[in-house]
C-alpha positions as CSV (number, residue, x, y, z in Angstrom):
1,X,66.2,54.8,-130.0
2,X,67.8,52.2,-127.6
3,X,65.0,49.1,-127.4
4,X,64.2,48.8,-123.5
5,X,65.5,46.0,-121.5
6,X,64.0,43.7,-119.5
7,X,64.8,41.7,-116.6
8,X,63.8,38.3,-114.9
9,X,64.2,38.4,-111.5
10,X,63.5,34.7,-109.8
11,X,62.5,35.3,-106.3
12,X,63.3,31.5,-104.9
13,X,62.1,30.4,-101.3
14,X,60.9,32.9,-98.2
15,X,64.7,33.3,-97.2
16,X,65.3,36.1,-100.5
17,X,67.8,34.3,-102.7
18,X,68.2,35.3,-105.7
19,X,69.1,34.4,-109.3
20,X,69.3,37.1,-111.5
21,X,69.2,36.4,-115.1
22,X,69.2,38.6,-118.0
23,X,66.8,37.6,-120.8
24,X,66.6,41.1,-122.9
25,X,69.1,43.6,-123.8
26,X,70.1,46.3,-126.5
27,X,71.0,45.9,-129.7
28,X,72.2,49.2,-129.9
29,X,74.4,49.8,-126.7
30,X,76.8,47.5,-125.7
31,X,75.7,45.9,-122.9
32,X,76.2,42.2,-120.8
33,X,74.4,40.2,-122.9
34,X,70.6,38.0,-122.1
35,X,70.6,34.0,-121.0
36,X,69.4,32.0,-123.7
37,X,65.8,31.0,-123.6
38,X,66.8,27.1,-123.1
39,X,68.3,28.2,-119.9
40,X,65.2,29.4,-118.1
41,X,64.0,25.4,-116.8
42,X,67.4,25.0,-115.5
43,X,67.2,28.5,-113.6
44,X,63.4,27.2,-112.6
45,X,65.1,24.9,-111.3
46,X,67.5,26.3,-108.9
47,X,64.5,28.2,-107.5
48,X,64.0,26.2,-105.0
49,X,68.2,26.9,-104.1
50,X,68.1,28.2,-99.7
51,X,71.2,29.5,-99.0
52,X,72.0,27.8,-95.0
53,X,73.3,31.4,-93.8
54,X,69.7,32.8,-92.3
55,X,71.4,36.4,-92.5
56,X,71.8,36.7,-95.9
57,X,68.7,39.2,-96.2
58,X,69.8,41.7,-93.5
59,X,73.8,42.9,-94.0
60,X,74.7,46.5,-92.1
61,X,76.9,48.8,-94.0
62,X,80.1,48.1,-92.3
63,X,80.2,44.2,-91.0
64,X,81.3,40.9,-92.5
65,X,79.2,39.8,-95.6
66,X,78.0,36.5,-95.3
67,X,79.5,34.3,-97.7
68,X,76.3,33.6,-99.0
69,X,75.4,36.6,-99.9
70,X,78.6,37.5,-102.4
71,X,78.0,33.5,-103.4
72,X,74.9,34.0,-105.4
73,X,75.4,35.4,-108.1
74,X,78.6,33.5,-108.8
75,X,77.0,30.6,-108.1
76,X,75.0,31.0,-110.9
77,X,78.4,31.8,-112.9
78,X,79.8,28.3,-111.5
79,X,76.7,26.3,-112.6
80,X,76.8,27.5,-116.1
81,X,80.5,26.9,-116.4
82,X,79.7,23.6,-115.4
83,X,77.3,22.6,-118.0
84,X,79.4,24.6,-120.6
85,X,76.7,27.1,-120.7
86,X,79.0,30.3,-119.9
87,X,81.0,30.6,-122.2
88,X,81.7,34.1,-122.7
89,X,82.9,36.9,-120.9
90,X,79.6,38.9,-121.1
91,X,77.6,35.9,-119.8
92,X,79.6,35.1,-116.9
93,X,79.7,38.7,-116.1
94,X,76.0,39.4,-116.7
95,X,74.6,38.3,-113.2
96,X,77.2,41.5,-111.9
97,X,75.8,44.0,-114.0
98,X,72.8,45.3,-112.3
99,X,71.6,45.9,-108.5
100,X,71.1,43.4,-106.1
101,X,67.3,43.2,-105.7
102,X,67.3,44.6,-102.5
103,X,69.1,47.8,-103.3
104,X,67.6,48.0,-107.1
105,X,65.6,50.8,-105.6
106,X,67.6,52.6,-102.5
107,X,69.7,55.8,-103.2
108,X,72.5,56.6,-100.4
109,X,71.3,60.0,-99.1
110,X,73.7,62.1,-101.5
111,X,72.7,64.8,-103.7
112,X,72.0,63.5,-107.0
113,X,74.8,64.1,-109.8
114,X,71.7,65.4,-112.1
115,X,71.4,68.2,-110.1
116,X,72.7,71.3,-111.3
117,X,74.5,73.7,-108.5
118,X,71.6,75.9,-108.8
119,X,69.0,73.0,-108.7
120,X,68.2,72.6,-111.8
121,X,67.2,68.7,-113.1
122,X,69.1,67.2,-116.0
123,X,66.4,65.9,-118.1
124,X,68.6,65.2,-121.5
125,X,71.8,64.2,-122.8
126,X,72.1,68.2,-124.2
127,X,71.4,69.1,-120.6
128,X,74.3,66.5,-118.9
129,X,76.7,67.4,-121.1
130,X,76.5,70.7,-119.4
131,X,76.2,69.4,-115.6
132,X,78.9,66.9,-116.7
133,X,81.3,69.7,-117.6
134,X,79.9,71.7,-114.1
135,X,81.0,68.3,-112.1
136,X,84.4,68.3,-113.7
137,X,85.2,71.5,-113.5
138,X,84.7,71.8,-109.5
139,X,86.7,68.6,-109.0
140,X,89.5,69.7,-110.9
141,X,89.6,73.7,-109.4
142,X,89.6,71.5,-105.8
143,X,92.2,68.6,-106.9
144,X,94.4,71.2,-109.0
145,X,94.5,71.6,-112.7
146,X,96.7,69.5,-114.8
147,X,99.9,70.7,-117.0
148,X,99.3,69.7,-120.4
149,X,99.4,66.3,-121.1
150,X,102.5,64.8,-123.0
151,X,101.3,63.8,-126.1
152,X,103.9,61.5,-127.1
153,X,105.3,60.5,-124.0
154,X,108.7,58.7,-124.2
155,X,109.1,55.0,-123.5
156,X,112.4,53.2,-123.4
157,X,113.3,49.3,-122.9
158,X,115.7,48.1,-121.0
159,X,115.6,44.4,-120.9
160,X,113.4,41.8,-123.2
161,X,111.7,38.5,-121.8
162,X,109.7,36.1,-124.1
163,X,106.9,34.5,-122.3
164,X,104.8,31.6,-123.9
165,X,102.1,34.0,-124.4
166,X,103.6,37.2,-124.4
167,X,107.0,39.6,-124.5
168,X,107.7,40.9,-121.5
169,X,109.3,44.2,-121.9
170,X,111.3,46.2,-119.0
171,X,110.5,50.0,-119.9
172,X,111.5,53.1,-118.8
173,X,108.4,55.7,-118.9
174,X,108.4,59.4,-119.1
175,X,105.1,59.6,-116.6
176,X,105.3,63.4,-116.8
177,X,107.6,66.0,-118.2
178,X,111.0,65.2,-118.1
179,X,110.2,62.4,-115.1
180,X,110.6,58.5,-115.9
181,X,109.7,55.7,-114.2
182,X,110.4,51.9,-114.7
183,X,107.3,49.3,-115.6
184,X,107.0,46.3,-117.1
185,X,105.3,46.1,-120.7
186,X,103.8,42.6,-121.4
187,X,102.7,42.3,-125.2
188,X,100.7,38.9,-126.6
189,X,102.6,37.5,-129.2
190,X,100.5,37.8,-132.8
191,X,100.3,40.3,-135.3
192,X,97.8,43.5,-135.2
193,X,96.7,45.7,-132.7
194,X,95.4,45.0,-129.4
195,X,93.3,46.6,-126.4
196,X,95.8,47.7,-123.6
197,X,95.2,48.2,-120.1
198,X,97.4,50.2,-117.4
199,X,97.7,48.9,-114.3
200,X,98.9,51.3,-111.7
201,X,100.1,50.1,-108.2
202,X,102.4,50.3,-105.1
203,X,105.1,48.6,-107.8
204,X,104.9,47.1,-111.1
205,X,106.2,44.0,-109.9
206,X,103.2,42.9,-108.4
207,X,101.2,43.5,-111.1
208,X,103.0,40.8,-113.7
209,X,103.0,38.2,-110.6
210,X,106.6,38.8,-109.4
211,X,105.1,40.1,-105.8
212,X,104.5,37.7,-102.9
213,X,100.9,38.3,-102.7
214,X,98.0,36.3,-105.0
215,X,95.4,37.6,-107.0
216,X,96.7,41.3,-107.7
217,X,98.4,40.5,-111.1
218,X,95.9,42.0,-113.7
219,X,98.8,43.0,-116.1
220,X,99.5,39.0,-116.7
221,X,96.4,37.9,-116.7
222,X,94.9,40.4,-119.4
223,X,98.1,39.9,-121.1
224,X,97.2,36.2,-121.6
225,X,93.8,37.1,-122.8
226,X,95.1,39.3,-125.3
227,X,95.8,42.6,-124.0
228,X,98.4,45.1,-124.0
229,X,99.3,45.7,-120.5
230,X,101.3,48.3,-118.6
231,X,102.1,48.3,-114.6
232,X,103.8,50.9,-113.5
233,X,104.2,52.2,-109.7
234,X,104.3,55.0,-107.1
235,X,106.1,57.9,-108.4
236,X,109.3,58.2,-106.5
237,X,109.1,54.7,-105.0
238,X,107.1,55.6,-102.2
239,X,102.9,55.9,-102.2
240,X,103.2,57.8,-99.1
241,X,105.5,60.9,-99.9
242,X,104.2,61.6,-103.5
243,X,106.1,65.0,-104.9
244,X,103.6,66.6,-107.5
245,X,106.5,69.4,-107.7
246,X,103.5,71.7,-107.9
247,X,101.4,73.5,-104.9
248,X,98.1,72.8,-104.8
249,X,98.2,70.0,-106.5
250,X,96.3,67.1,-104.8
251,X,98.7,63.6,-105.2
252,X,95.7,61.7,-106.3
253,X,94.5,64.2,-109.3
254,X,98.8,64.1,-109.8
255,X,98.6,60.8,-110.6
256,X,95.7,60.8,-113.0
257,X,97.7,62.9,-114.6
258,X,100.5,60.6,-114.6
259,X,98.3,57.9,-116.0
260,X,96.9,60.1,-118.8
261,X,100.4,59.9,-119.8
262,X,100.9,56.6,-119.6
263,X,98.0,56.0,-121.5
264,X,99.2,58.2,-124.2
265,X,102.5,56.9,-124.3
266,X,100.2,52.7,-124.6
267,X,98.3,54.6,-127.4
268,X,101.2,55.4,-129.8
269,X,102.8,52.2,-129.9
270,X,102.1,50.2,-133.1
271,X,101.0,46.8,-130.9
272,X,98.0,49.3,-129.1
273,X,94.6,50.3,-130.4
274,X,94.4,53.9,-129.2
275,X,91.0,53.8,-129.1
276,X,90.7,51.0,-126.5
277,X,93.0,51.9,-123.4
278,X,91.3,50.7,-120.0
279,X,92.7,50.7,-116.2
280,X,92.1,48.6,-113.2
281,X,93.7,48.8,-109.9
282,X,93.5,47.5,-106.6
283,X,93.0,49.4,-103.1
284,X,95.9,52.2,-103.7
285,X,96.3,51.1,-107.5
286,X,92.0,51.3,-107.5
287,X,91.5,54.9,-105.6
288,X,94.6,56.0,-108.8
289,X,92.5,54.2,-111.7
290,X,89.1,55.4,-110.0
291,X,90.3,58.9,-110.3
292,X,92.5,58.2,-113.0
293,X,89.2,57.2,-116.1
294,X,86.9,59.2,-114.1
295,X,89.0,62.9,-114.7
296,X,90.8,61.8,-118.4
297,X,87.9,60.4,-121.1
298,X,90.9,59.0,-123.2
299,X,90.2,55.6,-120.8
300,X,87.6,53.8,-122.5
301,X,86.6,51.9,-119.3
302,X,87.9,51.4,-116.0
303,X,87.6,48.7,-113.1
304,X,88.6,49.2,-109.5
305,X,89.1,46.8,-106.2
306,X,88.2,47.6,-103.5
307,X,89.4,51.1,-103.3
308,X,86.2,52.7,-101.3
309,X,84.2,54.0,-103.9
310,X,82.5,56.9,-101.0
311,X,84.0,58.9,-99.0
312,X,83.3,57.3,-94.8
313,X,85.4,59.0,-91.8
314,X,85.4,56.1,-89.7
315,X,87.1,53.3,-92.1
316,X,91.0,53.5,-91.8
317,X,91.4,52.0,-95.4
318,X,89.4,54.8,-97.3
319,X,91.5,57.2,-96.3
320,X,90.9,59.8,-98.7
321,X,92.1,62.6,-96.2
322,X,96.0,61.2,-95.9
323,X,98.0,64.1,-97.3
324,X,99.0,61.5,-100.5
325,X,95.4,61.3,-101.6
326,X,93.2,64.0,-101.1
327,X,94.1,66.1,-97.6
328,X,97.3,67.8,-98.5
329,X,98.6,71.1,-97.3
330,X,101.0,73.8,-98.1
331,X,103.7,72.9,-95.4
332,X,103.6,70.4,-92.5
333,X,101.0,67.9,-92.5
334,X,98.5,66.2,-90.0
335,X,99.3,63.0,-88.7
336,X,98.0,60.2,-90.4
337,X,95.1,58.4,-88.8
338,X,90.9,58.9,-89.2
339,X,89.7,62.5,-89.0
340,X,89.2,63.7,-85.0
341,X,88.4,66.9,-83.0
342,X,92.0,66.7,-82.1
343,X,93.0,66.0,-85.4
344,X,90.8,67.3,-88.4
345,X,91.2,66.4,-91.8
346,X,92.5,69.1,-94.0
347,X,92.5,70.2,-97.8
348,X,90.6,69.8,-100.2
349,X,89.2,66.6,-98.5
350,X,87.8,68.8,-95.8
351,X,86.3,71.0,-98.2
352,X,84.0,68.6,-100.2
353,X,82.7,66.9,-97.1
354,X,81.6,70.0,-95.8
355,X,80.1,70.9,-99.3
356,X,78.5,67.7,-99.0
357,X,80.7,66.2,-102.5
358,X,81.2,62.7,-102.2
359,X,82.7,60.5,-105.1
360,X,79.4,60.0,-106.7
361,X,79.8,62.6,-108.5
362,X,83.4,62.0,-110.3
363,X,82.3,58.5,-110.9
364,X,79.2,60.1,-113.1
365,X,82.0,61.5,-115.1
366,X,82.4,57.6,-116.8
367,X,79.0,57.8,-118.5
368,X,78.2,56.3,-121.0
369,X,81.6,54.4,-120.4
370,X,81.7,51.0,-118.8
371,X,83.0,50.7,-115.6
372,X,83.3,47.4,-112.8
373,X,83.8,47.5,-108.7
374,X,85.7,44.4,-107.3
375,X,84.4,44.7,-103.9
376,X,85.5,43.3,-100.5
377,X,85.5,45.1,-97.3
378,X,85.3,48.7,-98.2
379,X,82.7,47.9,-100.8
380,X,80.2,45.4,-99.9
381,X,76.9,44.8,-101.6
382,X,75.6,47.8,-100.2
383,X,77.4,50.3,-101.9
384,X,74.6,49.9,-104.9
385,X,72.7,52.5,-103.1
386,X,75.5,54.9,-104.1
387,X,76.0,53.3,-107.2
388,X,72.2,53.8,-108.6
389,X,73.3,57.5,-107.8
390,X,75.4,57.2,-111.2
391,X,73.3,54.7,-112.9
392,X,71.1,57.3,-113.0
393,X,72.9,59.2,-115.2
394,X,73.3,56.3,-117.6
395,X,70.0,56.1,-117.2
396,X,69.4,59.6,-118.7
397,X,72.0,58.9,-121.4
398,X,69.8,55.2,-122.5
399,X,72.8,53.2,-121.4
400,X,72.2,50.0,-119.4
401,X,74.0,48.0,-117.5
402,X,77.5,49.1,-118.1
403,X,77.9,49.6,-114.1
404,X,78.6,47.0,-112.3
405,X,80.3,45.3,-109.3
406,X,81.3,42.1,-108.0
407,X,81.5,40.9,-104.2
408,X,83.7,38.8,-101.5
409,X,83.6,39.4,-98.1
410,X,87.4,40.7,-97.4
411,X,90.0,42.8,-98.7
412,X,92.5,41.0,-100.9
413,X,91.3,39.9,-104.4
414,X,90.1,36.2,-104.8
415,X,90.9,34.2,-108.1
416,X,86.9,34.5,-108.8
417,X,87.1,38.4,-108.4
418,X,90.1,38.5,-110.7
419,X,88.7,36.1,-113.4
420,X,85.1,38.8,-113.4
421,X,87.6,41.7,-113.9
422,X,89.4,40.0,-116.8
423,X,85.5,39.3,-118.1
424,X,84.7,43.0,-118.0
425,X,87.8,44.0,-120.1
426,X,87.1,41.2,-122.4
427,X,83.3,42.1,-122.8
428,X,83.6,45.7,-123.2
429,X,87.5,46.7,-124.0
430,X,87.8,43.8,-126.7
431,X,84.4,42.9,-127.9
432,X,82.8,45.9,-127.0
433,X,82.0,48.9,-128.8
434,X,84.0,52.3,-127.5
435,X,81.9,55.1,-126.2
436,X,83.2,58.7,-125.7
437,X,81.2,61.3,-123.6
């Protein structure tokens, strides 16, 4: 049996900081691990912390977070870097790993994902197994079921780089049968096998650090930590006018199944451990990994930034009805823009609102498998009330803390949100051990 956890929650000052610390965890599931014990009169310290923002107890769903609120747990991270007290992965992602304290307890009015269609309670692993497979199946009859995978997909280089801490490989990639794509393959120099990671995006270019925007390059950064990492981008060149060459067939569960064989083309190259093939993406490249791990189990954990991890009509950015997501149609299809009386969303978007499906459920599809939110604008702190949703199944499956989430108040990806993603991977992709459903 898993040995319980317990948590130490320092409640400093009437304004509600908080420093969360872990000081108890399993030592049968892999989870982020305690503080030591010598920590705890520093921590008593910084009790007495205030932040100066006086609305750091009360932020609405959809306005700016203050910057003190996103700055509390990584203020923690910052002050144990700076004694030389952090220094691993797990312990600088630890204070990420569990619910703010004022949404440990508040569920998002959804239907829970333990609920069977006809009411029954999931009460077991024996009994999830089934409701998992009940989840899965709906999701895919809705999205449109795959072709077979490609089980050895085939992977071509074009050009050769050497990097000082990796190759740097231009590949071609056969995403799907008889289809290729180009993406850049970085590889650490060093014998043996390593974790790998796919990074999907609008191109591959960004990815590796060649774009002209900061903080989206997982590929090179996990690369200089050690992993295997593959970008790759929009089929076709262009994220808005996917072709799944197959009616029916939602663009985002398309590309799921273009990154299943992407990861099965990572898995059978002598440099990758098959067992350990994560994803992360960001916004576009995060809604493709989201659905990406949570529809194909071969992913052994997944991160996502920013991608909106709930469905919301009235945010422009999670725009799950678009026609290259979630809301396309058999011939012409409805102008972009949010959902209207004059202009209704369509598909199999439409469908699961008015069933009352949100993403919830497909993200329940992870357990027991690790997964991390990088959250800005679409997904501030708040989004913990969907997130215990899911916990909840972990919960049931005596996993802890292997959901978590990180927050800054806008969009883009800062250099802190990127170094917590590289943690996560390190912690659980490379350290970790691998968990199937």
């Amino acid at each position: 049996m898993m040995r319980s956890m317990c948590e130490s929650r320092m409640n400093p000052c009437a304004a509600g900081c908080c420093l969360r610390v872990k000081v108890g965890h399993s030592a049968d599931r892999q989870s982020a691990p305690p503080a030591p014990p010598f920590r705890m009169p520093v921590l008593r310290a910084l009790s007495c912390f205030k932040p100066s923002i006086p609305q750091y107890q009360a932020v609405p769903m959809r306005t700016s977070v203050p910057l003190s609120f996103c700055a509390i747990p990584a203020l923690s991270v910052l002050f144990w870097t700076s004694l030389g007290l952090a220094a691993t992965p797990g312990e600088r992602l630890a204070p990420f790993m569990s619910p703010l304290p004022e949404f440990a307890n508040e569920r998002a009015p959804l239907r829970s994902p333990l609920l069977f269609d006809d009411g029954r309670t999931v009460r077991s692993s024996t009994d999830w197994a089934g409701r998992r497979h009940e989840i899965r199946n709906r999701w895919m009859r809705a999205l449109g079921e795959w072709p077979p995978e490609l089980e050895k997909p085939r992977m071509e280089t074009i050009m050769q780089i050497e990097e000082p801490l990796y190759i740097r490989r231009r590949v071609r990639v056969e995403i799907a049968s008889e289809r290729f794509e180009e993406g850049w393959l970085l590889i650490p120099k060093g014998s043996g096998s390593h974790p790998a990671v796919l990074v999907p995006f609008y191109e591959p270019e960004t990815s590796i650090g060649l774009g002209d925007k900061e903080h989206r390059d997982y590929a090179r950064k996990l690369a200089e930590r050690g992993f295997v990492t593959l970008a790759i981008g929009s089929p076709g060149g262009d994220a808005r006018k996917p072709d799944p060459r197959k009616e029916g067939w939602q663009p985002l569960s398309f590309l799921a199944h273009v990154s299943a064989n992407c990861a099965n083309a990572l898995s059978s190259l002598p440099e990758v451990d098959g067992a350990r093939v994560g994803i992360v993406g960001h916004s576009y490249g995060g809604k493709w990994a989201m659905f990406s791990a949570c529809l194909n189990d071969k992913f052994a954990c997944a991160a996502w930034s920013d991608p909106g991890i709930g469905f919301d009509d009235t945010r422009p950015s999670i725009n799950y009805w678009e026609p290259w997501y979630l809301g396309r149609i058999e011939g012409a299809q409805r102008p972009p823009g949010i959902p209207s009386p004059s202009n209704p969303a369509t598909g199999p978007y439409k469908t699961l609102r008015e069933q009352g499906r949100d993403l919830h459920e497909l993200q329940s599809l992870m357990a027991p498998r690790p997964f991390f939110v990088s959250g800005g604008s679409e997904d501030p702190p708040d989004r913990w009330k969907l997130l215990n949703h899911v916990c909840d199944v972990y919960a049931v499956l005596e996993f802890k803390s292997r959901v978590g989430m990180h927050n800054r108040p806008a969009h883009p990806p800062t250099e802190e949100a990127m170094e917590r993603v590289c943690d996560f991977f390190e912690h659980f992709l490379k350290n970790g051990s691998v968990e199937r459903p």
